[in-house]
DRENKOL-361912 format. One line per field, with one value per residue (C-alpha): x, y, z. Coordinates in Angstrom, 1 decimal, m for minus. Layout:
REM DRENKOL-361912
u c(X / ...)
v c(Y / ...)
w c(Z / ...)
END
This chain:
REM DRENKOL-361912
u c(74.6 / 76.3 / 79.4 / 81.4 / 79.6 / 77.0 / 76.9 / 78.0 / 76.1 / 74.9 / 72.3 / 72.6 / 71.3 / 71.2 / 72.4 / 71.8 / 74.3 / 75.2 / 77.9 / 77.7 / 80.4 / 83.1 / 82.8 / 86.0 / 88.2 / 88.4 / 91.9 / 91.5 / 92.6 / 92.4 / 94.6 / 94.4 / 95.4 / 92.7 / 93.8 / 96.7 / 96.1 / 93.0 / 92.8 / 90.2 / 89.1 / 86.4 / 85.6 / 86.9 / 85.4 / 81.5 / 83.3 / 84.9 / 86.7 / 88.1 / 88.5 / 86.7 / 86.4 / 83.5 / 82.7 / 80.5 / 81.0 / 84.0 / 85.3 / 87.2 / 87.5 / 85.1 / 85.5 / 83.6 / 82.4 / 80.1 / 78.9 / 77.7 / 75.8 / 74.8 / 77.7 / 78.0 / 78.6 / 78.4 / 82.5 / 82.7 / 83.2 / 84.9 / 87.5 / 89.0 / 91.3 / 93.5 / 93.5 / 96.5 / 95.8 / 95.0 / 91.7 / 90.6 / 87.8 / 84.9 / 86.2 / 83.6 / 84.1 / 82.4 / 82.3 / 81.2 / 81.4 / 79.7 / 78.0 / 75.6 / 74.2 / 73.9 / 72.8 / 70.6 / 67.5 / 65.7 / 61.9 / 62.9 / 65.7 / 67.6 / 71.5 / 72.7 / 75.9 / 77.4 / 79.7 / 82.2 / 84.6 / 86.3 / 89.2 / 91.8 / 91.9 / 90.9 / 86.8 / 86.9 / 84.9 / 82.7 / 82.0 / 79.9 / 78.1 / 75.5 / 73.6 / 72.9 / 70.9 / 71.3 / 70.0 / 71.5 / 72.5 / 75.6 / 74.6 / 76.7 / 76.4 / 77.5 / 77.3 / 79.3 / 79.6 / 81.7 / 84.7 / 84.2 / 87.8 / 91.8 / 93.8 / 97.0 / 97.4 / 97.2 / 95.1 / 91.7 / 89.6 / 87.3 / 85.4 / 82.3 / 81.1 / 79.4 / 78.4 / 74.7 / 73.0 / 74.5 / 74.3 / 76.6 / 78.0 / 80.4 / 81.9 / 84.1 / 85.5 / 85.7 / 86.9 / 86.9 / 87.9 / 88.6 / 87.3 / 87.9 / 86.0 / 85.6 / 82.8 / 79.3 / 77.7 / 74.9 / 77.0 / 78.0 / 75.9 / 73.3 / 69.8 / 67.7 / 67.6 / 63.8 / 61.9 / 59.0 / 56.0 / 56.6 / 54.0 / 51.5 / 48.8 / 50.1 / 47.8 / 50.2 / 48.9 / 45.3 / 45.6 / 48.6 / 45.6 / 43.0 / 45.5 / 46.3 / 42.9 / 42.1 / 45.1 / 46.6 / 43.3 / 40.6 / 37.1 / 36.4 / 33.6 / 32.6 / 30.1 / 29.8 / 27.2 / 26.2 / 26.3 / 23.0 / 23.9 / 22.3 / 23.7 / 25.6 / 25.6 / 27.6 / 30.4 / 33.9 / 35.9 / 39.8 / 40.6 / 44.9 / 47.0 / 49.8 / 52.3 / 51.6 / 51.6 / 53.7 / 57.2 / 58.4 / 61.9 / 65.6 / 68.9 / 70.3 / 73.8 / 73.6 / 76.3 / 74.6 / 71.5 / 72.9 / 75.3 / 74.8 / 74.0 / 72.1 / 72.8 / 72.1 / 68.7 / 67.5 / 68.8 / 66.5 / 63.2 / 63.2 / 63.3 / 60.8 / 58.4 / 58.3 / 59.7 / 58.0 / 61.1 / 64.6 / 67.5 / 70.9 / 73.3 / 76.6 / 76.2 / 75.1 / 77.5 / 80.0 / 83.1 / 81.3 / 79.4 / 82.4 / 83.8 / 82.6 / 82.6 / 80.4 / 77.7 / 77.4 / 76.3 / 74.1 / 71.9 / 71.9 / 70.5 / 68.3 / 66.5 / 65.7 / 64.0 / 62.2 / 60.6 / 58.9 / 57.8 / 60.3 / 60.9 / 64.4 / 65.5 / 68.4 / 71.0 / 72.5 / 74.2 / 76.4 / 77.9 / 79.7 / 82.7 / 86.4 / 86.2 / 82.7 / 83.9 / 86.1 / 89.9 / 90.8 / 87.7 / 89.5 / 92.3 / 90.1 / 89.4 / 91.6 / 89.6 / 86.4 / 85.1 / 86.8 / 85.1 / 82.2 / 81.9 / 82.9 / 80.4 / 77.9 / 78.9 / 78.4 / 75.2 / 74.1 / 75.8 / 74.2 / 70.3 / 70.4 / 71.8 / 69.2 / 66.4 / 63.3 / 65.1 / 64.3 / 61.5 / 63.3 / 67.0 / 68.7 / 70.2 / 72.1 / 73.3 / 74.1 / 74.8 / 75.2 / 78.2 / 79.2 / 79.8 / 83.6 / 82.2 / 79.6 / 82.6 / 84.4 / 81.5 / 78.8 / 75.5 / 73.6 / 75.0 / 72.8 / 69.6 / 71.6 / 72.3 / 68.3 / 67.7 / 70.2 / 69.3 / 65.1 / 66.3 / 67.8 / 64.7 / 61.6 / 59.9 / 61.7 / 61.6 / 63.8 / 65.6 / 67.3 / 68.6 / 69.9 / 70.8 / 70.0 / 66.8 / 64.7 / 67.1 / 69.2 / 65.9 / 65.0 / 68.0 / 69.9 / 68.5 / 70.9 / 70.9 / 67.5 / 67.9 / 70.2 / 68.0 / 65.1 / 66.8 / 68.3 / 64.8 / 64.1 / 66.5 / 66.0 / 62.6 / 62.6 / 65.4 / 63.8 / 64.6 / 62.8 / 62.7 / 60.2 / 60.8 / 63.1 / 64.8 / 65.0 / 67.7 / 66.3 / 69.6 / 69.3 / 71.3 / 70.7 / 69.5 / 65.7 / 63.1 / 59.7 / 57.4 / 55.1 / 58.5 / 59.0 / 55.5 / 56.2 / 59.4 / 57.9 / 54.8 / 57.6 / 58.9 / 55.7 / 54.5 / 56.6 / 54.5 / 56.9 / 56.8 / 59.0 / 60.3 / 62.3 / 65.0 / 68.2 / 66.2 / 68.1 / 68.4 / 72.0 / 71.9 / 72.2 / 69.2 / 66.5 / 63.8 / 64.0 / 65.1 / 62.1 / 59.5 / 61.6 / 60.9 / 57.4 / 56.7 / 59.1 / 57.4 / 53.8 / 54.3 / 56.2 / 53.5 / 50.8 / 51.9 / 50.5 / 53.2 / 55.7 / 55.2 / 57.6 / 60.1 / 63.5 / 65.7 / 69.6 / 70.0 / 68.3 / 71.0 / 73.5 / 76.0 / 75.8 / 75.3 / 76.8 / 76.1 / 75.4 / 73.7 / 71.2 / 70.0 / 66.5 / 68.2 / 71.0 / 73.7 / 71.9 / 69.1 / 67.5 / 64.5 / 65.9 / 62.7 / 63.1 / 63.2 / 59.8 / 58.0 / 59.2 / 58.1 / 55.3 / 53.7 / 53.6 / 52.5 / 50.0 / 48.6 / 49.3 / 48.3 / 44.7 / 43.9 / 40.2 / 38.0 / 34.3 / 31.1 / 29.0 / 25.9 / 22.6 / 23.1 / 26.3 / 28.5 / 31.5 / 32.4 / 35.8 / 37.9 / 41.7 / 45.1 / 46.1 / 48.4 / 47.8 / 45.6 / 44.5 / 40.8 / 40.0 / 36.5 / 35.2 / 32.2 / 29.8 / 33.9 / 34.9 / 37.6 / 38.9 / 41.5 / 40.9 / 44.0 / 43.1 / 44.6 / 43.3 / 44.4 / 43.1 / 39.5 / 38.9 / 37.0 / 34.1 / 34.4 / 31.8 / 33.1 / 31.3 / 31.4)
v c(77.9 / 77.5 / 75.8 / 73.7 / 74.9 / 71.7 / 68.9 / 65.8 / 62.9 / 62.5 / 61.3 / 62.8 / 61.5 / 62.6 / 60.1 / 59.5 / 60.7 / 56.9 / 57.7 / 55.5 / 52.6 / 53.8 / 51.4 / 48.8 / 49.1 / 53.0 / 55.2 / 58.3 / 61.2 / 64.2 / 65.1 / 63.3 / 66.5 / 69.4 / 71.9 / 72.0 / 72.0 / 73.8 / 76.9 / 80.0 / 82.1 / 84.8 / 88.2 / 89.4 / 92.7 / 91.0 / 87.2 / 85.8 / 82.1 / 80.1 / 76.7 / 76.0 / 73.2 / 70.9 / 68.9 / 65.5 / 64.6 / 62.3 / 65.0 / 67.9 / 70.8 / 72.5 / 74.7 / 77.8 / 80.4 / 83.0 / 85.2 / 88.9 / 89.6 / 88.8 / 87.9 / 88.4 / 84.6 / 81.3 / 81.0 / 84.4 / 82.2 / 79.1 / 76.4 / 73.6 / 71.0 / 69.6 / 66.1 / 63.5 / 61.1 / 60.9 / 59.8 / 59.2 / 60.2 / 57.5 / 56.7 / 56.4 / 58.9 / 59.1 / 62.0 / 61.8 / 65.1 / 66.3 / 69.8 / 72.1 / 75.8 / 77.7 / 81.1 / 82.0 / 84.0 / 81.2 / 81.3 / 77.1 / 77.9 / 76.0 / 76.7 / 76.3 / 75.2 / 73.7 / 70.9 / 70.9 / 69.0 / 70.7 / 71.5 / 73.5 / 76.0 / 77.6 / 77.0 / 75.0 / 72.3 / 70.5 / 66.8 / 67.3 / 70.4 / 70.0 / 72.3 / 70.9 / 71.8 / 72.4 / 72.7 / 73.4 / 70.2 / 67.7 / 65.8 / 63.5 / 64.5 / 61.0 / 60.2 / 59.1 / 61.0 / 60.5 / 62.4 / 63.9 / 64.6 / 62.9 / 64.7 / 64.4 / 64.4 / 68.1 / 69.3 / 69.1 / 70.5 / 69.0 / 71.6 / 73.4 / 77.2 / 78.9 / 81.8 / 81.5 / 83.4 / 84.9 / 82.4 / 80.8 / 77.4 / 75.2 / 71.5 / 68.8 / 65.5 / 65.6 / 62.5 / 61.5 / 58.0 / 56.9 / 53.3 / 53.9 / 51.4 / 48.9 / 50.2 / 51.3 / 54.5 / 53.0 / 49.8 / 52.7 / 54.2 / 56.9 / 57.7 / 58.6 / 62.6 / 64.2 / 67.3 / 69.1 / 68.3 / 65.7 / 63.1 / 62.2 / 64.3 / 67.5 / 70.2 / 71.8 / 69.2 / 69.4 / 73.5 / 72.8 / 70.3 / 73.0 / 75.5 / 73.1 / 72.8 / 76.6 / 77.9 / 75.1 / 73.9 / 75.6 / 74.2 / 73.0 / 72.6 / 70.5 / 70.6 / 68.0 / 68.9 / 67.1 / 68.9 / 70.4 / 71.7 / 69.2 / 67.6 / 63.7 / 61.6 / 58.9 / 60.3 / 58.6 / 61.4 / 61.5 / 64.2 / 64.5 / 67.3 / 67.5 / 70.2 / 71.8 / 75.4 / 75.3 / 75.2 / 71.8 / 70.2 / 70.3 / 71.7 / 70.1 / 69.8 / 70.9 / 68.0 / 65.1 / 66.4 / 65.9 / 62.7 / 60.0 / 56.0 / 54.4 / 57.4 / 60.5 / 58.3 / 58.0 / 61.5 / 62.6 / 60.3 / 61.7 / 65.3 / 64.8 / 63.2 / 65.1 / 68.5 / 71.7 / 73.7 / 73.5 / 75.9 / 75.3 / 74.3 / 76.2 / 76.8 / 80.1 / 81.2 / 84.2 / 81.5 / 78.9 / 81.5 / 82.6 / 78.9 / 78.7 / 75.3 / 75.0 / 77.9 / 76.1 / 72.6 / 74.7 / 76.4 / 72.5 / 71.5 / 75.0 / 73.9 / 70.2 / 71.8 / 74.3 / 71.5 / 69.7 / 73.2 / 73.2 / 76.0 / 77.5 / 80.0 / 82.1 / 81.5 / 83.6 / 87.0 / 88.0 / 86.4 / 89.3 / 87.4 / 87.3 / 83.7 / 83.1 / 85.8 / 85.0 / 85.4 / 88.8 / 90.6 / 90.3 / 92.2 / 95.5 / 95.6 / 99.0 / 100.1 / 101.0 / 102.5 / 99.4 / 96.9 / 98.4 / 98.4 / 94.9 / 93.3 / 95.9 / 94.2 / 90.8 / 91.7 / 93.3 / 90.1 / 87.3 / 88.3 / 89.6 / 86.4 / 84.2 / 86.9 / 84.6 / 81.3 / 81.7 / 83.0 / 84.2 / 85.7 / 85.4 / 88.9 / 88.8 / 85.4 / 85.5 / 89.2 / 88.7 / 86.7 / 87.6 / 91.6 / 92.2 / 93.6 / 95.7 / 96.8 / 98.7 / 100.0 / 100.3 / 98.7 / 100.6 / 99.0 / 95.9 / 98.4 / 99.4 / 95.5 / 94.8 / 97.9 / 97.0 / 93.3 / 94.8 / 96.9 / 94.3 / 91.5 / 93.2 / 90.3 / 88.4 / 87.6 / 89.4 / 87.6 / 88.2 / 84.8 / 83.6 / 80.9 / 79.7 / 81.8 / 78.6 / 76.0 / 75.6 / 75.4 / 78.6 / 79.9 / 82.4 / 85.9 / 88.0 / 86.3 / 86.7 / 90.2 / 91.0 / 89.5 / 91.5 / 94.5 / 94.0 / 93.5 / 96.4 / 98.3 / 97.4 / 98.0 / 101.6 / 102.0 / 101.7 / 98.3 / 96.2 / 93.2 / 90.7 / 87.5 / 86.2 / 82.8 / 80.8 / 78.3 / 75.2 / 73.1 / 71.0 / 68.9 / 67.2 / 70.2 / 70.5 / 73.5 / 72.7 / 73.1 / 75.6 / 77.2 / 77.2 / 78.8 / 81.7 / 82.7 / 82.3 / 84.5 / 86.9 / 87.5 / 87.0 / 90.2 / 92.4 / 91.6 / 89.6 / 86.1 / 82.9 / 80.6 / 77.7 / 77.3 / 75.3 / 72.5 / 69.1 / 67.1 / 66.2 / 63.1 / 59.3 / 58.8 / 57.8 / 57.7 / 61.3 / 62.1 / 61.2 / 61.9 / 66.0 / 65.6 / 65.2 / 67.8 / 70.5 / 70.5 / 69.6 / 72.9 / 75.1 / 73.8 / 74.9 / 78.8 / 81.0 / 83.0 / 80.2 / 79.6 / 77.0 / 74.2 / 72.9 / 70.5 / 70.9 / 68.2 / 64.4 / 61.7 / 60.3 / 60.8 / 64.4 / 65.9 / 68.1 / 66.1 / 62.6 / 61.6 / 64.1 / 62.8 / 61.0 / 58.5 / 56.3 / 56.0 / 53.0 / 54.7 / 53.3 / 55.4 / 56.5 / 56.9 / 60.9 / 60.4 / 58.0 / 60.9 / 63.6 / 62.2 / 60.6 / 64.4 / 66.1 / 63.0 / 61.4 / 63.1 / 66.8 / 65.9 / 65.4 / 62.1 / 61.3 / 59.0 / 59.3 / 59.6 / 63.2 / 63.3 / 63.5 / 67.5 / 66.5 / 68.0 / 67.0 / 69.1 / 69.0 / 70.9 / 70.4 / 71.3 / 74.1 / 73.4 / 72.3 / 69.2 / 66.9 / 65.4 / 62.5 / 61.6 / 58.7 / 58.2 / 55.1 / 54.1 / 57.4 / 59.3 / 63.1 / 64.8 / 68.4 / 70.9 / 73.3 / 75.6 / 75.5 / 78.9 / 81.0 / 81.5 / 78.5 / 77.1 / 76.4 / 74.9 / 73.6 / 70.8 / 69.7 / 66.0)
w c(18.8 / 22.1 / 22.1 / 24.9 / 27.8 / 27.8 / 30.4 / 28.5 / 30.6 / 34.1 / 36.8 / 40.4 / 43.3 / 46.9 / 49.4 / 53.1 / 55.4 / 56.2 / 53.3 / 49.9 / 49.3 / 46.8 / 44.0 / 43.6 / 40.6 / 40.2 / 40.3 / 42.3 / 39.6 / 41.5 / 44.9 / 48.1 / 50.1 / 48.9 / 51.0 / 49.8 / 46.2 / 45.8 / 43.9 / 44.4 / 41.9 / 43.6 / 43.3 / 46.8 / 47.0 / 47.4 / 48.4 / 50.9 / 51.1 / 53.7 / 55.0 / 57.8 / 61.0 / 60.6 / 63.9 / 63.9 / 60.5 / 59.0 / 57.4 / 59.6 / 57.0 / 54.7 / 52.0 / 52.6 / 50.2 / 51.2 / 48.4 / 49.9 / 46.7 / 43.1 / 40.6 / 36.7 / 36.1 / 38.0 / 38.0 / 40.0 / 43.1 / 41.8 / 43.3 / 41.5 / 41.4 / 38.8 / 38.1 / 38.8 / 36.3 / 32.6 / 31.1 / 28.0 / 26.2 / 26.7 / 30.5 / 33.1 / 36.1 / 39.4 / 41.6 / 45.2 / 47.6 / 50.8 / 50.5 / 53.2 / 52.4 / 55.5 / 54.2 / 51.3 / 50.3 / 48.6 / 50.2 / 49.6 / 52.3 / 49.0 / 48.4 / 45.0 / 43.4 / 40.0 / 40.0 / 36.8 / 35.2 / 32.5 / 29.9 / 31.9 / 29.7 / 26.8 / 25.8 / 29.1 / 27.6 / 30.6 / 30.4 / 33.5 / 34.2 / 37.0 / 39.4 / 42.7 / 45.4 / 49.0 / 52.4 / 55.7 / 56.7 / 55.0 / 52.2 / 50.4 / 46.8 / 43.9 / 40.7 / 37.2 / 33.8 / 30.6 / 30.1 / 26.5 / 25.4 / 26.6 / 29.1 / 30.6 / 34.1 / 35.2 / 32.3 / 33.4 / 36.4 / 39.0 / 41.6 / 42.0 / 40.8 / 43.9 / 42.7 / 40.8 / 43.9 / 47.3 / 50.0 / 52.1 / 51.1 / 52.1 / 50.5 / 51.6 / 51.4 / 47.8 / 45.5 / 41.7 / 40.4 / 36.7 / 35.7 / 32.2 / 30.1 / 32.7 / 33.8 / 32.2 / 34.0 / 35.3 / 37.1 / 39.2 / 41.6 / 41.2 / 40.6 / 37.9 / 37.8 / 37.2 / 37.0 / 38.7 / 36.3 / 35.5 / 36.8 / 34.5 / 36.3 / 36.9 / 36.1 / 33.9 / 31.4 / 31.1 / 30.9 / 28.0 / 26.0 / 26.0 / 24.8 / 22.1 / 20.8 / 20.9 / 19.1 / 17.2 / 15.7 / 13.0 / 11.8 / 8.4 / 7.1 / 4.0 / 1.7 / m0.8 / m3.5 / m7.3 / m10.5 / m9.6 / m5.7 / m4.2 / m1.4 / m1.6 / 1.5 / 2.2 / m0.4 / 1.5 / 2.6 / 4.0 / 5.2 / 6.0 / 7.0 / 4.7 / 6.3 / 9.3 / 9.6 / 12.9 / 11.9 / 12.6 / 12.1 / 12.7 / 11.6 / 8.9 / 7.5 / 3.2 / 2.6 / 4.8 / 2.7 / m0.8 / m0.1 / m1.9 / m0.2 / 2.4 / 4.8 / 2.7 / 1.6 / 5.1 / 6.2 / 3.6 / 3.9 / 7.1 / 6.5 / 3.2 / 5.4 / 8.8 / 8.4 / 7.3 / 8.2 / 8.5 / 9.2 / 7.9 / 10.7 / 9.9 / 5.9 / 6.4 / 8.9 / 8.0 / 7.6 / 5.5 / 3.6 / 1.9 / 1.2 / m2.7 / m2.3 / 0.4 / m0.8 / m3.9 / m1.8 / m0.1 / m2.8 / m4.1 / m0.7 / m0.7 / m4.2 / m2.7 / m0.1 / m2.0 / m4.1 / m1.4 / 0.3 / 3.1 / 4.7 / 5.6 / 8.6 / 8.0 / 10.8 / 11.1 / 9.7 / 12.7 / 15.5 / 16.8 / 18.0 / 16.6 / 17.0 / 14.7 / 11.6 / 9.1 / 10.6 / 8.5 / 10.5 / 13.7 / 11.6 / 11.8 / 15.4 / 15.3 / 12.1 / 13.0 / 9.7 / 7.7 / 10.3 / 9.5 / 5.9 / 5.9 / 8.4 / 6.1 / 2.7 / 4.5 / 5.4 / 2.3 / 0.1 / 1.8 / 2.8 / m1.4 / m2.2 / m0.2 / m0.6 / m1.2 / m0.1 / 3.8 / 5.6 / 8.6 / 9.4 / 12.8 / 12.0 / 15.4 / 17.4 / 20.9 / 21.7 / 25.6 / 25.3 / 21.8 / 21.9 / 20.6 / 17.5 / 19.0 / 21.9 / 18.9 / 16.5 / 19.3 / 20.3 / 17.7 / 15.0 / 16.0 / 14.7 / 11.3 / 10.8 / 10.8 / 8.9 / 6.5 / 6.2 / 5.3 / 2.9 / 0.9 / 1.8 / 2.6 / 2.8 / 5.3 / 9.4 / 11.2 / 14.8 / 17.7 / 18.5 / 22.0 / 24.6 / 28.2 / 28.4 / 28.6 / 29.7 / 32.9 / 35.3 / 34.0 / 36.5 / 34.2 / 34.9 / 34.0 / 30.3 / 30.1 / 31.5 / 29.0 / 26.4 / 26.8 / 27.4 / 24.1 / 22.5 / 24.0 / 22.5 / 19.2 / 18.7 / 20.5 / 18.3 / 15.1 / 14.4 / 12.2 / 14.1 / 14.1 / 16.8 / 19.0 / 18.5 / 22.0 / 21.3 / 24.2 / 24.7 / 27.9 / 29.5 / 32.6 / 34.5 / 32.8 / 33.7 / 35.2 / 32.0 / 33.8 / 34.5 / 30.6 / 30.3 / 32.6 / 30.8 / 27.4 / 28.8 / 29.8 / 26.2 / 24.7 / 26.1 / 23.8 / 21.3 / 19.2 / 17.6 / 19.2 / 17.6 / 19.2 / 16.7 / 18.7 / 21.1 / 22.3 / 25.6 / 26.1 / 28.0 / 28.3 / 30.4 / 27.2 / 29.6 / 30.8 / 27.5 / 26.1 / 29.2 / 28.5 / 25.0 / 25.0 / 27.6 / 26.7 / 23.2 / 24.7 / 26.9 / 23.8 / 21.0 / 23.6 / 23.7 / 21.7 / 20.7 / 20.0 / 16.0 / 15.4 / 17.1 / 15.3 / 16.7 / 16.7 / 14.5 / 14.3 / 13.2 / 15.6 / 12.8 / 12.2 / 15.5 / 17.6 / 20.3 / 19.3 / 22.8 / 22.2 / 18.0 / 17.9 / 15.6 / 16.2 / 13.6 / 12.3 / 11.9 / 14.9 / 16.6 / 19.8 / 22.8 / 22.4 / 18.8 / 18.8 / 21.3 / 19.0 / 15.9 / 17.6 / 18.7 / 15.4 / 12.5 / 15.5 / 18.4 / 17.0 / 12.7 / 11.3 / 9.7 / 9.3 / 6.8 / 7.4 / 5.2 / 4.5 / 6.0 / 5.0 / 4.1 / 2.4 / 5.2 / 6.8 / 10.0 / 12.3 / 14.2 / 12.4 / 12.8 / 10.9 / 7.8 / 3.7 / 3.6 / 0.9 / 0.6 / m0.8 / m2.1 / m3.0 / m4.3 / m7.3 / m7.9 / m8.8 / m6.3 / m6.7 / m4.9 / m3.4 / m1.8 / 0.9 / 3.1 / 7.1 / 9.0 / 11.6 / 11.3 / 9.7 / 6.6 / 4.8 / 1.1 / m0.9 / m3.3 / m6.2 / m7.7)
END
C-alpha cells in the first residue's frame, strides 16, 4: 500500500486570462514577497533556475525552471514556500497561480507540472497533489482542496514539482488563502476535473463490451430429461450465478470483521453478499503478524471467510523497508547473515502458517521505493524469498506487488520501468512467480481507460496473471468518482489477463481514506459505491428464469462462477450446483 503521497481532494479548472476574482473572507497563508522567500531544490548539473522578467502580463517576475533532461523523481526540480499562517485540519484552501511551458518534447506541445501542498517534513504528507498541464502561453491556474492534517505557521509547504519531463517552465503570481470552515469547497471557485474517455460514446466502450462477452462469459447448456430420458418442456428454470470466478472484493480489516453491533453486522452483510475475495489489509503485515493478539483475530476472521467460500490474498511477506518490518530488523542492517536468517524465518513461519488459507502471496511489496533490505543482502534475495515462500506452500500464487503503474495518467515510466525490469528479473532468475499485483489508487489525476488498456497490454505480455489488488478514487467529486469507477473497472474486467479487482477498503469508517469508501459511515451507498456494486450483482452476474423447450433444453451464454438451478416443475422444485469455466457446459439433469 502506498502511504501519504495521495492527493486529498480537488477540482482544477483552467481560467481565461481576464484573471478570476479572489473570493472574500480568505487569509493569505503563504508570503506576500516570493522572491524572497522561495526555496529551490534542483539537480543543477541537468537544471537550471532563475527568476525571470515577464512583460504584458500583471505579474513582472516568473519563476523559471528549465529541465535539460529526464529526472529520477518529480521533486528533482522543486520550489516551495512555507506557509504564514496555521490551518487546521478540515479548512478549506484555495490556490490560484499563473503558469506557461515554453519548451518541451510533448508531440501535444503540452508542459507538465505538479502543484503540492504538503507536510514540511518527514513523509511529506500532500493534501493536494495535482498535475497540471501547460502550453506556451499564461494561464491562470485555481482551485480549493482540504488540508488533511493541523500545522503551525511555517510547517507546511505550497509550490509546484517541475521535474516529471524536460521542458522549460515557468510560474508566477502565486497565492493561497485559508477560509477554514466558513467555506464549503465547491462555494469557491473551480470546475469539475474529467478524463479523456469519458463520454458515453467513445469507442473504447463498445470494444471493452465485446471483450466482456468473449472472455468473461461461457455457454451452458441444459438438458432437462424424465426418469426414462425423455425430454420435459416447460419445466421453470432459474438459472443464478452464485460467486463469480473473477476475484471480486475489498480489503478488509480482521477486527471490523469480527466486532460485534450494528456496524460489524453491516460490515459483514456486505462482504457475505458481494465479495468472492478479500485480502487482509494490514493483519498479515510483518509488524501485526507477530502481535499474538492480533494473529489470533485474524485466523477468527480467516475461518468466517472460509465458510462462505471467500477467498483470501496474502499481503504481503516483505516490504523491504526499515520503516514496514518490525523495529529490531532495522537493528541488523550491519548484519547481513543475521538479517537474513530473520527475514528467512519470517518467510518460512508465516506462508506455513497460512499454507491453504490464501490463494495468492504478495511475496514482495513495493520494491522500487522500498529497497533498504535488498541494498544490504542484494537483489537476488527477492528470487530466494519466492523460492522459499513455494517450498513451504506449493500450492499457492506467487506476486510482485506495486504502485503508480496504472494510476497518475499512466505518467510514471520510470516506476513502471522499474517494475517490469524487476519481473524480469525474477523469472530469468528462477523465480517462481506467478502475477503481478497492480495496486490502482487515484486521486484526482485519472488515466484515460484506453490508456489503462495499453499499460495493462504492456505487462500482460510477460505471460503472467494481473490482478488489481489496491484500487480507490480519492476524491470529493461523487460524480467523477463514480463515472472513474465504472470505467476503470469496465476497462480492467474487460482484459484478459486481469483475473481479479479488490478495493482498498468499502466503509467510510475503516478506511484509509474515508473520501474514497463506497459507503458512508451510516452505511449510506455512496454513487461510486452504487456503480461498483451495481457492475458485478447486475450488469456483470447471471440471473435468468425461463421454461425448457420442446427438446427439454435450456441454452445461454453465462458469466463464469458457481451457480444454482432451480427447477420447477407439476409443484415439485429441486435444486442443482454447477460450476461454469472456460470451455463451458453441457449437463443433463434428470427430474
Amino acid at each position: 500500500m502506498k502511504r501519504n503521497i495521495y492527493i486529498f481532494s480537488l477540482l482544477f479548472l483552467t481560467a481565461t486570462v481576464m484573471g478570476v476574482t479572489i473570493p472574500e473572507g480568505g487569509t493569505l497563508v503563504m508570503p506576500v514577497d516570493l522572491q524572497k522567500t522561495v526555496k529551490w531544490y534542483y539537480n543543477k548539473k541537468v537544471v537550471d533556475k532563475s527568476v525571470v522578467k515577464v512583460e504584458g502580463e500583471s505579474f513582472d517576475k516568473a519563476f523559471q525552471y528549465n529541465i535539460k533532461s529526464d529526472l529520477d523523481a518529480p521533486w528533482g526540480a522543486q520550489t516551495l514556500w512555507d506557509t504564514t499562517g496555521a490551518v487546521e485540519k478540515g479548512d478549506v484552501l484555495w490556490i490560484r497561480f499563473f503558469a506557461r511551458s515554453l519548451k518541451n518534447e510533448n508531440e501535444s506541445g503540452e508542459g507538465l507540472i505538479r502543484v503540492i501542498f504538503q507536510r514540511g517534513g518527514g513523509s511529506y504528507y500532500k493534501s493536494l497533489s495535482h498535475d497540471v498541464n501547460l502550453s506556451p502561453v499564461w494561464k491562470e491556474f485555481y482551485t480549493s482542496f482540504k488540508v488533511g492534517e493541523s500545522y503551525a505557521p511555517g510547517k507546511a509547504n505550497v509550490g509546484f514539482q517541475m521535474g516529471l519531463q524536460k521542458q522549460l517552465v515557468e510560474v508566477a503570481d502565486i497565492q493561497l488563502f485559508s477560509y477554514g470552515k466558513t467555506k464549503k469547497r465547491f462555494e469557491l471557485p473551480s470546475i469539475k476535473n474529467s478524463y479523456e474517455g469519458q463520454a458515453s460514446d467513445a469507442p473504447w466502450r463498445g470494444e471493452a463490451a465485446l471483450r466482456i462477452e468473449n472472455i468473461r462469459k461461457a455457454s451452458l447448456a441444459l438438458i432437462i430429461v424424465d426418469s426414462e430420458g425423455n425430454p420435459v418442456k416447460d419445466v421453470q428454470v432459474h438459472i443464478k450465478l452464485k460467486r463469480h470466478s473473477f476475484g471480486f472484493g475489498s480489503a478488509v480489516d480482521a477486527g471490523a470483521l469480527m466486532q460485534e453491533g450494528p456496524d460489524g453486522d453491516a460490515y459483514r452483510r456486505v462482504v457475505e453478499k458481494n465479495f468472492s475475495r478479500v485480502v487482509f489489509e494490514n493483519d498479515l503485515k510483518w509488524d501485526n503478524w507477530d502481535n499474538v493478539e492480533n494473529r489470533q483475530m485474524m485466523f477468527k476472521a480467516t475461518e468466517w471467510l472460509h465458510a462462505r467460500d471467500i477467498e483470501i490474498r496474502g499481503h504481503c511477506l516483505v516490504w523491504p523497508n526499515w520503516r514496514h518490518v518490525p523495529r529490531n530488523i532495522k537493528d541488523l542492517k550491519d548484519d547481513p547473515e543475521a538479517l537474513r536468517k530473520a527475514v528467512d524465518a519470517h518467510v518460512i513461519e508465516e506462508v506455513s502458517a497460512m499454507r491453504g488459507k490464501v490463494i495468492h502471496w504478495d511475496v514482495i511489496n513495493e520494491p522500487y521505493t522500498n529497497h533498504e533490505i535488498m541494498d544490504v543482502l542484494g537483489n537476488e534475495e527477492m528470487i530466494r524469498w519466492f523460492k522459499l515462500a513455494r517450498k513451504n506452500d506449493s500450492d499457492v500464487k506467487l506476486f510482485l506487488n506495486d504502485y503508480s503503474i496504472l494510476s497518475g495518467a499512466g505518467r510514471d515510466t520510470k516506476h513502471q520501468d522499474h517494475f517490469e525490469k524487476t519481473l524480469r528479473f525474477l523469472k530469468e532468475g528462477g523465480a517462481p512467480i506467478h502475477g503481478l499485483g497492480m495496486q490502482s489508487h487515484f486521486g484526482s489525476t485519472l488515466t484515460p481507460p484506453e490508456k489503462v488498456f495499453s499499460i495493462l497490454d504492456r505487462f500482460a505480455a510477460l505471460g503472467l496473471i494481473i490482478s488489481l489488488t489496491e484500487h480507490d478514487i480519492n476524491m470529493d467529486d461523487e460524480v467523477l468518482q463514480a463515472d472513474y469507477t465504472r470505467d476503470f473497472m469496465t476497462i480492467a474486467f474487460s482484459h484478459p489477463a486481469v483475473e481479479g479487482f479488490l478495493s482498498w477498503g468499502f466503509w467510510e469508517g475503516r478506511h484509509w481514506k474515508p473520501e474514497a469508501a463506497y459507503f458512508r459511515k451510516d452505511w449510506e451507498l455512496k454513487p461510486a459505491g452504487k456503480v461498483w456494486l451495481d457492475l458485478f450483482s447486475k450488469e456483470w452476474s447471471t440471473d435468468l428464469k425461463v421454461k425448457s423447450d420442446k427438446r427439454g433444453q435450456v441454452n445461454l451464454r453465462g458469466f463464469k462462477g458457481s451457480y444454482e438451478i432451480e427447477l420447477s416443475y407439476k409443484g415439485t422444485t429441486r435444486k442443482h450446483n454447477l460450476n461454469l469455466g472456460d470451455g463451458g457446459k453441457s449437463v443433463t439433469i434428470t427430474l
